[in-house]
MITI-995096 format. One line per field, with one value per residue (C-alpha): chain; x, y, z; residue in three letters. Coordinates in Angstrom, 3 decimals. Example, Ala and Ser with C-alpha at 12.3 -4.5 7.8 and 13.67 -1.06 7.14 Angstrom:
2
chain	A,A
x	12.300,13.670
y	-4.500,-1.060
z	7.800,7.140
resn	ALA,SER
//
This chain:
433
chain	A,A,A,A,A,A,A,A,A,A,A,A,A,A,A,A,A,A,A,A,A,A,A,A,A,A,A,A,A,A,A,A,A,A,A,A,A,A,A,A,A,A,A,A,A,A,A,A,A,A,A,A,A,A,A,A,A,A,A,A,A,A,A,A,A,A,A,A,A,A,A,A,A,A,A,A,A,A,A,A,A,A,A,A,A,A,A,A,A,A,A,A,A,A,A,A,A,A,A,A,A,A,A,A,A,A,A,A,A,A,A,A,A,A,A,A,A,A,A,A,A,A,A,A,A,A,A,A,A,A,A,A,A,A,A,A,A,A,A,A,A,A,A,A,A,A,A,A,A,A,A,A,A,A,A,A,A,A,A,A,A,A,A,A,A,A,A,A,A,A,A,A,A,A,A,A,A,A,A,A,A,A,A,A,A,A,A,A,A,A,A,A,A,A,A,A,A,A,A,A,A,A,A,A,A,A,A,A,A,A,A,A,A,A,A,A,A,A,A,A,A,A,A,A,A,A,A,A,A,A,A,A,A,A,A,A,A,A,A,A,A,A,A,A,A,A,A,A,A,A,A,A,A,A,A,A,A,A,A,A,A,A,A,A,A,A,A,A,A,A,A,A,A,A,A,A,A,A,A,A,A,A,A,A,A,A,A,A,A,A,A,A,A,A,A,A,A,A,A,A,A,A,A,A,A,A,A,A,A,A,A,A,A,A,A,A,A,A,A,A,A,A,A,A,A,A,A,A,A,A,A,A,A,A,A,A,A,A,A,A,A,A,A,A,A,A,A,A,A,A,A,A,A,A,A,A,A,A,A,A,A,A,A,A,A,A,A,A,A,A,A,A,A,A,A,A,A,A,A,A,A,A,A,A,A,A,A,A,A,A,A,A,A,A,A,A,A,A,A,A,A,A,A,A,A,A,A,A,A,A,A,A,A,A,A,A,A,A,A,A,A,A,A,A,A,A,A,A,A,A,A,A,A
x	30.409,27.466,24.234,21.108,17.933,14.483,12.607,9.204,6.908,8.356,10.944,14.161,16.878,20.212,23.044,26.191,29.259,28.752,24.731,24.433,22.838,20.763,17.646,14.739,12.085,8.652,5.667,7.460,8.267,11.796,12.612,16.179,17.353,19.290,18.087,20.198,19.842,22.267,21.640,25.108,23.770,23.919,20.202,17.143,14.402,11.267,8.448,5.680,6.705,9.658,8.647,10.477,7.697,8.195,11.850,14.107,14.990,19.019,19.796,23.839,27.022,27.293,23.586,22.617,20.277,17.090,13.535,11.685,8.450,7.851,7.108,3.471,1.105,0.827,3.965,7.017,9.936,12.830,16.233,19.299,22.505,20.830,18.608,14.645,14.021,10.575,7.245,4.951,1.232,-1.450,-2.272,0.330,4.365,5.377,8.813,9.837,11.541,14.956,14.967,15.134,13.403,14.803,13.604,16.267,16.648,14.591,12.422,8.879,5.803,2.988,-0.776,-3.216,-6.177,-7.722,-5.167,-6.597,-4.467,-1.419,-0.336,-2.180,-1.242,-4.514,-4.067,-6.411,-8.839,-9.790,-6.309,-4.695,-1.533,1.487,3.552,7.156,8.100,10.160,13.398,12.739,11.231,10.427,12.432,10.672,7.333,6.018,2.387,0.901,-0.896,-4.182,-3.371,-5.646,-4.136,-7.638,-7.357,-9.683,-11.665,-14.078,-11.789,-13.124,-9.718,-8.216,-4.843,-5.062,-2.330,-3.194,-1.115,1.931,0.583,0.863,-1.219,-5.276,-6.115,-9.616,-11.930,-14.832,-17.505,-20.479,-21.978,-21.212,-17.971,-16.081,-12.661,-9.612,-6.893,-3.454,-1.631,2.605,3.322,6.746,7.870,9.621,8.562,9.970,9.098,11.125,11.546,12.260,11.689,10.548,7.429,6.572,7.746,6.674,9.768,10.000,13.145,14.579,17.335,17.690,18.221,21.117,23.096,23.441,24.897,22.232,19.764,19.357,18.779,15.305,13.708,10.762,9.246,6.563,7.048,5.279,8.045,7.389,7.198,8.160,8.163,5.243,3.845,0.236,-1.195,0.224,1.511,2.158,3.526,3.993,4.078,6.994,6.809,10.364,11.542,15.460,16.687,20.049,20.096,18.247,15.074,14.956,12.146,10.554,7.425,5.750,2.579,3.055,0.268,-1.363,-2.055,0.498,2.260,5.621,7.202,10.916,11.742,10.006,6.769,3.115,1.831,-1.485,-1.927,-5.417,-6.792,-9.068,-7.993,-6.014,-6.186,-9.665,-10.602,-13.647,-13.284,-12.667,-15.592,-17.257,-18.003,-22.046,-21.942,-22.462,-25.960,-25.081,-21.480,-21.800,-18.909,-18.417,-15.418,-12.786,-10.671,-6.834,-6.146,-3.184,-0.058,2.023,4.652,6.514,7.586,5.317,6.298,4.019,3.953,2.199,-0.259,-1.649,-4.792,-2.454,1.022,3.248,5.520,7.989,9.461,13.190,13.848,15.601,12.934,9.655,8.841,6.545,6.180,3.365,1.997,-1.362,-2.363,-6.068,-7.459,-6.177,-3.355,-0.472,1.248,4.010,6.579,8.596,8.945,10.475,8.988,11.909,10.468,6.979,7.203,3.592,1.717,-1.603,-4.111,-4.668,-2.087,-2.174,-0.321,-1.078,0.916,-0.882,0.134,-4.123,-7.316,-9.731,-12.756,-15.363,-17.297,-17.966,-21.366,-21.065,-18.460,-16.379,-14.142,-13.124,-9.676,-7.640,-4.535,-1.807,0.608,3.555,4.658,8.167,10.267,6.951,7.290,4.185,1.935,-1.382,-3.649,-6.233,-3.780,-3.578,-4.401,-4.308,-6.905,-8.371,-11.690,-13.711,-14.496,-11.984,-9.246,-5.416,-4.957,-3.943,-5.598,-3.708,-6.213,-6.427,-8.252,-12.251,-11.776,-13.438,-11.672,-12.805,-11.271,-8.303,-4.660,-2.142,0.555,0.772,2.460,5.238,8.445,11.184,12.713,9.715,9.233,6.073,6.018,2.336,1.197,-2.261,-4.345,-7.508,-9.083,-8.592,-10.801
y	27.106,25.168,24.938,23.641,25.972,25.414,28.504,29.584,27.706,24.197,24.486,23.127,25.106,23.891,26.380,26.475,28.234,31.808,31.574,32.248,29.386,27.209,24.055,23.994,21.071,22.535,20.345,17.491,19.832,20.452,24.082,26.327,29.708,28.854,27.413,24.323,21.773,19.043,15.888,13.798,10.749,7.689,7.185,9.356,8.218,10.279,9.261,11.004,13.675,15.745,19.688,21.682,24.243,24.804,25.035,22.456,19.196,18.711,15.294,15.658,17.183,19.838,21.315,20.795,17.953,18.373,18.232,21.936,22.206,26.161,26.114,25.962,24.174,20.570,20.654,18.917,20.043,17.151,18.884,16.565,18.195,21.610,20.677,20.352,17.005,16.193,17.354,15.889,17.457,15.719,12.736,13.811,13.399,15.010,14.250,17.656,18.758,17.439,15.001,10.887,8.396,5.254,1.854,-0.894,-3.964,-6.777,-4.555,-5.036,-2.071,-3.419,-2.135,-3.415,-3.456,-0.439,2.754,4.805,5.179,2.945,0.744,2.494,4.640,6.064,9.731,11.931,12.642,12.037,13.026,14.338,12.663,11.606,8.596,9.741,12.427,13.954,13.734,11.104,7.919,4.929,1.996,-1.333,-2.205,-5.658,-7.078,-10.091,-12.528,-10.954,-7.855,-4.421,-0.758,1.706,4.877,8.237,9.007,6.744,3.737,3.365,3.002,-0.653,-2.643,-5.664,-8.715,-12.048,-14.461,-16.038,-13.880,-10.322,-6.992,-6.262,-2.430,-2.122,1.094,-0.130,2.256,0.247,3.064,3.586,4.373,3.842,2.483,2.267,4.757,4.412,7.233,7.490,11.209,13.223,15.894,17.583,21.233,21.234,18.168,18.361,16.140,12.395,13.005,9.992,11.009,7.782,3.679,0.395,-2.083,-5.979,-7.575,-10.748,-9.072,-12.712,-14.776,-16.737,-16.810,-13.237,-10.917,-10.426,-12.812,-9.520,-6.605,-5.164,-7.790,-5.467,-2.360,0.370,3.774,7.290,9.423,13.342,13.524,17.351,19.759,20.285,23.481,25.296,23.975,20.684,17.453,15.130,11.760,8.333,4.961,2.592,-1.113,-2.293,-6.020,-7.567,-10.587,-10.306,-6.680,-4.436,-3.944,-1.287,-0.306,-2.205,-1.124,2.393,3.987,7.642,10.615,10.661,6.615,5.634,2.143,1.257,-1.883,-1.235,-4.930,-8.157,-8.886,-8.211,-12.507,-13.124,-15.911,-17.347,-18.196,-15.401,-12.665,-9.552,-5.808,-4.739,-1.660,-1.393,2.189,2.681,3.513,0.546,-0.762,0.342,3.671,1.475,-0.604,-4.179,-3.609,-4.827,-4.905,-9.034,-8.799,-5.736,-8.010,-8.421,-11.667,-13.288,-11.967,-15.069,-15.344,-18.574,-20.837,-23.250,-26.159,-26.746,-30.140,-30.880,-32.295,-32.984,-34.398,-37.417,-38.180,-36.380,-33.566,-32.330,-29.475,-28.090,-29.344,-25.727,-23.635,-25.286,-22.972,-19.854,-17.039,-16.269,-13.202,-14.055,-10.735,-11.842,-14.481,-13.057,-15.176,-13.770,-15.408,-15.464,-17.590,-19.001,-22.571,-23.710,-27.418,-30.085,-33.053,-32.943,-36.063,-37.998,-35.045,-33.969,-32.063,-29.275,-28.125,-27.554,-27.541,-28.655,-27.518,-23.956,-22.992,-22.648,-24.164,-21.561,-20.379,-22.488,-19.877,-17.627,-17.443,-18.760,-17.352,-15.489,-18.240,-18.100,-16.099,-15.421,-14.578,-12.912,-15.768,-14.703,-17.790,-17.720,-20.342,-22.470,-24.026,-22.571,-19.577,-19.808,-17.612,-16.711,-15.923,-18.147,-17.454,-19.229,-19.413,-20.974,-22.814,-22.302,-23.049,-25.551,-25.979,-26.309,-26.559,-23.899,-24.425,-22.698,-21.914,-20.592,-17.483,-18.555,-22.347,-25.029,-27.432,-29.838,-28.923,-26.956,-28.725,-26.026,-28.831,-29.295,-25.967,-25.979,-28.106,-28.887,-25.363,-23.495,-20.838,-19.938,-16.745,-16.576,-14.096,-14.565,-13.765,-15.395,-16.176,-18.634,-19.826
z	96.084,94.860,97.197,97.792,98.768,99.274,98.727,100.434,97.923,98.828,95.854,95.502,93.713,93.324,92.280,90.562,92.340,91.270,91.855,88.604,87.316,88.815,88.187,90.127,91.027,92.357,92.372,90.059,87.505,86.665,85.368,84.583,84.375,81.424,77.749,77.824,81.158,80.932,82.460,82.574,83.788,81.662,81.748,82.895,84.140,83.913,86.170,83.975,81.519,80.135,79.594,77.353,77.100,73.719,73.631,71.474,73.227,71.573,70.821,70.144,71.334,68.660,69.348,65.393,65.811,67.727,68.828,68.252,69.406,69.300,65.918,65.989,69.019,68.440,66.182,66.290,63.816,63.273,62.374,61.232,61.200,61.243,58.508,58.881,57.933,59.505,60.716,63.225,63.495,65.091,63.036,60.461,59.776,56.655,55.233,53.848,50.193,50.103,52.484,51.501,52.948,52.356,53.121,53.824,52.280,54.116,55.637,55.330,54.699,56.241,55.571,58.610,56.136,57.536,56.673,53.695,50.612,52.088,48.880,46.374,43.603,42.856,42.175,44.197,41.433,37.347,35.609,38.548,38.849,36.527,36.713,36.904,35.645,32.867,34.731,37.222,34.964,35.833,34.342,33.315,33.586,33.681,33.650,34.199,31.623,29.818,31.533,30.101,30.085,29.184,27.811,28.510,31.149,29.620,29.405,25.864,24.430,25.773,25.299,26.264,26.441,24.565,26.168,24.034,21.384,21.562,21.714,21.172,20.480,21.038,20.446,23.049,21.982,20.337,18.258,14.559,12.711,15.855,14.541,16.436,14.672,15.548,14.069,13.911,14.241,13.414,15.599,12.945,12.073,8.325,6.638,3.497,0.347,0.674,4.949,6.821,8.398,9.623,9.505,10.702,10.943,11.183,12.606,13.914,16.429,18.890,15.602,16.085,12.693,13.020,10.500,7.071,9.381,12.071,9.951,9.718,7.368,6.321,6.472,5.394,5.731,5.081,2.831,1.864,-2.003,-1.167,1.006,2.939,3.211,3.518,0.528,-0.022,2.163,-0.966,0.800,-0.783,0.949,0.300,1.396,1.892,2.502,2.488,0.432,1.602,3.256,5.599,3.669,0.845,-0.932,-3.363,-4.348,-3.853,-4.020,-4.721,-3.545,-6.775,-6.806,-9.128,-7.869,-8.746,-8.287,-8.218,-7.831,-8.503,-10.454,-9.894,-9.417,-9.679,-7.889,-8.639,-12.377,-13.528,-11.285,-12.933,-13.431,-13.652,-16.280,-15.127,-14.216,-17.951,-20.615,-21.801,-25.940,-26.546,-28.479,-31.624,-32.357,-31.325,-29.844,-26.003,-23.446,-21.998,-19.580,-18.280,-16.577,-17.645,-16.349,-18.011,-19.849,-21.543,-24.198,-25.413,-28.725,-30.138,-32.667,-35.740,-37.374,-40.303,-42.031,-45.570,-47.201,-48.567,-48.121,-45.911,-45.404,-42.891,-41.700,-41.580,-38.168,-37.156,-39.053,-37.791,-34.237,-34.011,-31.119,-29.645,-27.109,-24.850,-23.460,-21.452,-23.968,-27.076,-28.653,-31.119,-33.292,-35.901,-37.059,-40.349,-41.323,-44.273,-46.047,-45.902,-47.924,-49.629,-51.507,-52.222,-50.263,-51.825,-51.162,-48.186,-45.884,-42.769,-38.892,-35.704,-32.488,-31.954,-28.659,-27.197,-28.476,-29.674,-27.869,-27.145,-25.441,-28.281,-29.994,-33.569,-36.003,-33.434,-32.804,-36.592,-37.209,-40.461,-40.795,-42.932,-44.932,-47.249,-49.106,-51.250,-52.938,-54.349,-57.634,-58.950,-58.246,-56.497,-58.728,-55.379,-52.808,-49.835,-46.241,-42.643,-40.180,-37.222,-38.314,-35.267,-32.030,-30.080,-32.525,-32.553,-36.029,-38.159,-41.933,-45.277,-47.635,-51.264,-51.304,-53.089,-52.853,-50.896,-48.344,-51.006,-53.740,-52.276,-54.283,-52.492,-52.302,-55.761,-55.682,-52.928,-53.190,-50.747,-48.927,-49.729,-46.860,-45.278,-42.930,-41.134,-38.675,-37.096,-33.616,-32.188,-29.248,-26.244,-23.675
resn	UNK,UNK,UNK,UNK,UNK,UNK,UNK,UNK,UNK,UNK,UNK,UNK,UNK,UNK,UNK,UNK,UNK,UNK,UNK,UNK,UNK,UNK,UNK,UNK,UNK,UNK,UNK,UNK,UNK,UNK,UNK,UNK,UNK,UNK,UNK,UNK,UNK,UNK,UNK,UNK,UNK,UNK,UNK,UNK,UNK,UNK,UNK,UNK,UNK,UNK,UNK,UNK,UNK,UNK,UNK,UNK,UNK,UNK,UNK,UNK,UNK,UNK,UNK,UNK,UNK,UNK,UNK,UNK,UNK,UNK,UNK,UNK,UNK,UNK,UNK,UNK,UNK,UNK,UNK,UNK,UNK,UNK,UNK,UNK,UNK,UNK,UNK,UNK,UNK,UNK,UNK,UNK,UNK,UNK,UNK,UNK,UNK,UNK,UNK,UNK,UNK,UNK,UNK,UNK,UNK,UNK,UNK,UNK,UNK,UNK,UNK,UNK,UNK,UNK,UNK,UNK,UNK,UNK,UNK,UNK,UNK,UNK,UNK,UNK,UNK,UNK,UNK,UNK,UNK,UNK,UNK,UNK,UNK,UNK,UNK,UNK,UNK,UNK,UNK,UNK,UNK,UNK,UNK,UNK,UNK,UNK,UNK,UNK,UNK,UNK,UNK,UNK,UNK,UNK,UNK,UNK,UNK,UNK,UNK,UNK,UNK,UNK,UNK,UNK,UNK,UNK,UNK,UNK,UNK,UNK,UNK,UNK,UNK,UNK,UNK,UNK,UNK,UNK,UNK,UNK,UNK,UNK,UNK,UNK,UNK,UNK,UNK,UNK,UNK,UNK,UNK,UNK,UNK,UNK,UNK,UNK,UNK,UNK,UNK,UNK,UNK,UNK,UNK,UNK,UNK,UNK,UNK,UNK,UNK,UNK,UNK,UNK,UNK,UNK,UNK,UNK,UNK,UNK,UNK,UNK,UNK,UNK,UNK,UNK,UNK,UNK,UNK,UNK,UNK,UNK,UNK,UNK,UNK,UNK,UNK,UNK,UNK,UNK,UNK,UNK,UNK,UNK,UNK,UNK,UNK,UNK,UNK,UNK,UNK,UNK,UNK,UNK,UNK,UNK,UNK,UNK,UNK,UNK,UNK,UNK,UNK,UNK,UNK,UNK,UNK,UNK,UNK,UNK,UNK,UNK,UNK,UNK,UNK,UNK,UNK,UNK,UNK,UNK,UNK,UNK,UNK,UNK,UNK,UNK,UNK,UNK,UNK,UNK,UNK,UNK,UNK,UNK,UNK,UNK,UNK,UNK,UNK,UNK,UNK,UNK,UNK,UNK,UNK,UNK,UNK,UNK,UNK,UNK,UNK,UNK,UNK,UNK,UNK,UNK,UNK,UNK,UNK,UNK,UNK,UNK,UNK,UNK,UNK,UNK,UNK,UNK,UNK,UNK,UNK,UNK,UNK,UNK,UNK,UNK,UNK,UNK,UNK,UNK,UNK,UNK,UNK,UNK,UNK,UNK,UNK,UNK,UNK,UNK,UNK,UNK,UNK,UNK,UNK,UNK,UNK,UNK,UNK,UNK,UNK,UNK,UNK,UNK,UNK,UNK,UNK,UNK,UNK,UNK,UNK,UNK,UNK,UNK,UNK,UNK,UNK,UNK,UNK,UNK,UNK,UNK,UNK,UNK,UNK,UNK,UNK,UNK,UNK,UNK,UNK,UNK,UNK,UNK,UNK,UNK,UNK,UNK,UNK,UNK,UNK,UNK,UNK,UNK,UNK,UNK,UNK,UNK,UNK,UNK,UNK,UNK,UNK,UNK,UNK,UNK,UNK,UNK,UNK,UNK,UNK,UNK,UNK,UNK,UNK,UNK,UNK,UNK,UNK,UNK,UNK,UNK,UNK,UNK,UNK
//
C-alpha cells in the first residue's frame, strides 16, 4: 500500500503501492524517481518556482508537445506535435525553418519607439538583402504621390512620380555626358531574321467602344535585318501606328539609313523646309558657277488654263483644248500643253497667254528670270519664215509671249498667220519665287 515517510534529512517521500515509485519534497523543492511527475489536480499552485532541472516540462496527454530545456543552458526548445517549432535564448526567440507564424486578423504589432529594427525593412548592410524572392513574390506595390525609387549605391539613378502625370527618369550625376539610357534587352540567344529584339507599344485598353478602339494604336520596334552573328547585328527600326487595326508598320529605317515609308506621304509642314542635299558636292569647279540653295522644298503638279491675248482684236481658245500641265520640283516650273485657236477674227499683232500656273522670279539677278521655250505650231495659214518661240520675259511675269525668231515686240505680225483650229503645242520651264 501507498505510504508516507520522512527520511533523516527532514524529507518527505510519498510512495506508490509497490515502493517503487515515489515524489519527494525536501527543503521546498519537489523531486521524483521517475521522468514524468503527474500532478492531477485541476490547478497548481507554485509558491516560487517549478524545477525540471533540465528535463522537458509535457504540456499534453500524448507526451508530443513540450517544454525542453536540456538543450543548451539558458535555452528553451518549443516542440508542437513532436515538431521543434521555437527557440528561446536569453534575449532571443527564434521561429525555426518550417514553422509559420501567423498574425490574426485585427490584431495589432505594436513598436514602443525604442526596439531596434521592429517595422523596418532595411537590409543589414549595402546590397545585402532581396525583396521576395524568385518563388515567393510579392504582389502589388503601391506608392504615394511624388514618390522616388533611386538606383545604385550612389542613388544617382532616380524614378520619381509626377502626380496625375506619370514617370521622371533622372541620371543625377552633374558631370559631363551623363545621360540617362534606358535600354530594352532580349533574352534570346539566336536572334534570327525579322526577330523582335525590342518594342515600345501605345494602347487604349479601358476605352469604352471597344473592339478596333483597344488594339495597340502605335508602336516602334527594333527588328533583326538577319541573323546576328560575330560580325554583324544589322537591325532596322519600324514605327508602326493603326487606322483601323492593331498598328503595322508604316515606315522603316533600315541599318544602312535608308527610310521607307510603306504607307502615307512624307508632309512638310512649314513653307521652305524640305530635303536638304547639302551633304552632296556643290556647283564651283567652273569660273563664275556658285551654289545658292540645296534645299528641296516643294514638289507640285496640276492643270493650268491659258487665255489669250493679242496686240488688237481678240481671239479665243477651243474651250476643251485650252489647259496645260505643269511639274514644280523646288522653284523650277514645267510646263506643256496644246491649245488649238477657235476664232481669230480682227486679231493683230503679237500673241500671247496669260494663266501660267507661277509668276517668275523676282529674286534673280538680271536676265535669269528670262526662259524660252520649245513651240511646234501646225494648221496656220501661212508660214513664219524665222521660226517662232515662247518665253517668259523676265522677272515677275505670268504671261507667256510667242515670238518670231529675229523680230522685235514691235514689229512682231504672228497673227496674220494663224486662222481658226490652228494648234499650238508649247513646252517650256522657268523659275518661281
Amino acid at each position: 500500500m501507498a505510504e508516507i515517510r520522512i527520511n533523516a534529512t527532514g524529507g518527505v517521500k510519498l510512495y506508490d503501492a509497490d515502493d517503487s515509485h515515489y515524489a519527494q519534497i525536501v527543503a521546498g523543492t519537489i523531486t521524483s524517481n521517475t521522468d514524468v511527475m503527474t500532478l492531477g489536480h485541476a490547478a497548481v499552485v507554485m509558491g516560487t518556482k517549478l524545477d525540471m532541472n533540465g528535463n522537458n516540462l509535457i504540456l499534453d496527454a500524448d507526451a508530443d508537445t513540450y517544454l525542453d530545456g536540456g538543450t543548451a543552458d539558458d535555452v528553451v526548445d518549443v516542440y508542437v506535435a513532436g515538431a521543434k517549432d521555437w527557440k528561446w535564448g536569453a534575449n532571443s526567440i527564434n521561429v525555426l525553418s518550417g514553422t509559420t507564424l501567423t498574425i490574426d486578423s485585427g490584431a495589432t504589432i505594436t513598436n514602443s519607439g525604442t526596439a531596434n529594427g521592429f517595422g523596418s525593412a532595411d537590409p543589414s548592410s549595402a546590397d545585402g538583402d532581396t525583396l521576395g524572392t524568385a518563388s515567393a513574390e510579392w504582389s502589388d506595390l503601391y506608392l504615394a504621390d511624388g514618390s522616388v525609387i533611386y538606383f545604385g549605391n550612389d542613388q544617382e539613378i532616380k524614378l520619381t512620380h509626377v502626380a496625375d502625370t506619370g514617370l521622371a527618369l533622372k541620371h543625377t550625376a552633374t558631370a559631363d555626358d551623363k545621360p540617362v539610357v534606358l535600354t530594352l534587352q532580349t533574352g534570346e540567344t539566336d536572334m534570327a531574321a525579322n526577330d523582335v529584339i525590342g518594342k515600345i507599344a501605345f494602347q487604349a485598353p479601358d476605352e469604352g467602344t471597344g473592339t478596333d478602339a483597344v488594339l495597340v494604336s502605335g508602336a516602334i520596334q527594333a527588328v533583326a535585318e538577319g541573323n546576328h552573328s560575330s560580325s554583324s547585328n544589322a537591325t532596322r527600326l519600324e514605327f508602326m501606328t493603326g487606322a483601323s487595326e492593331a498598328a503595322t508598320a508604316k515606315m522603316k529605317l533600315s541599318s544602312g539609313g535608308d527610310l521607307t515609308v510603306t504607307s502615307g506621304d512624307i508632309i512638310m509642314g512649314t513653307s521652305g523646309k524640305g530635303i536638304d542635299f547639302s551633304a552632296t558636292g556643290d556647283a564651283g569647279g567652273i569660273t563664275g558657277s556658285a551654289m545658292s540653295a540645296e534645299i528641296l522644298d516643294d514638289y507640285e503638279e496640276g492643270t493650268f488654263t491659258l487665255v489669250p491675248v493679242v496686240d488688237s482684236g481678240s481671239m479665243t481658245l477651243d474651250a476643251d483644248k485650252n489647259t496645260g500641265s505643269y511639274v514644280k520640283i523646288g522653284n523650277l516650273v514645267i510646263c506643256q500643253g496644246l491649245v488649238t485657236m477657235d476664232d481669230g477674227t480682227g486679231a493683230g499683232g503679237y500673241v500671247g497667254a496669260s494663266g501660267m500656273p507661277f509668276t517668275s522670279s523676282t529674286s534673280l539677278a538680271e536676265g535669269q528670270a528670262y526662259s524660252a521655250g520649245s513651240l511646234f505650231i501646225s494648221g496656220a495659214s501661212s508660214a513664219v519664215a524665222g521660226g517662232v518661240i515662247c518665253w517668259i520675259e523676265g522677272a515677275n511675269q505670268s504671261f507667256l509671249a510667242l515670238r518670231e525668231s529675229g523680230t522685235t515686240a514691235a514689229g512682231n505680225t504672228l497673227t496674220d498667220h494663224f486662222d481658226d483650229g490652228t494648234v499650238f503645242t508649247f513646252s517650256i520651264s522657268y523659275r518661281t519665287v
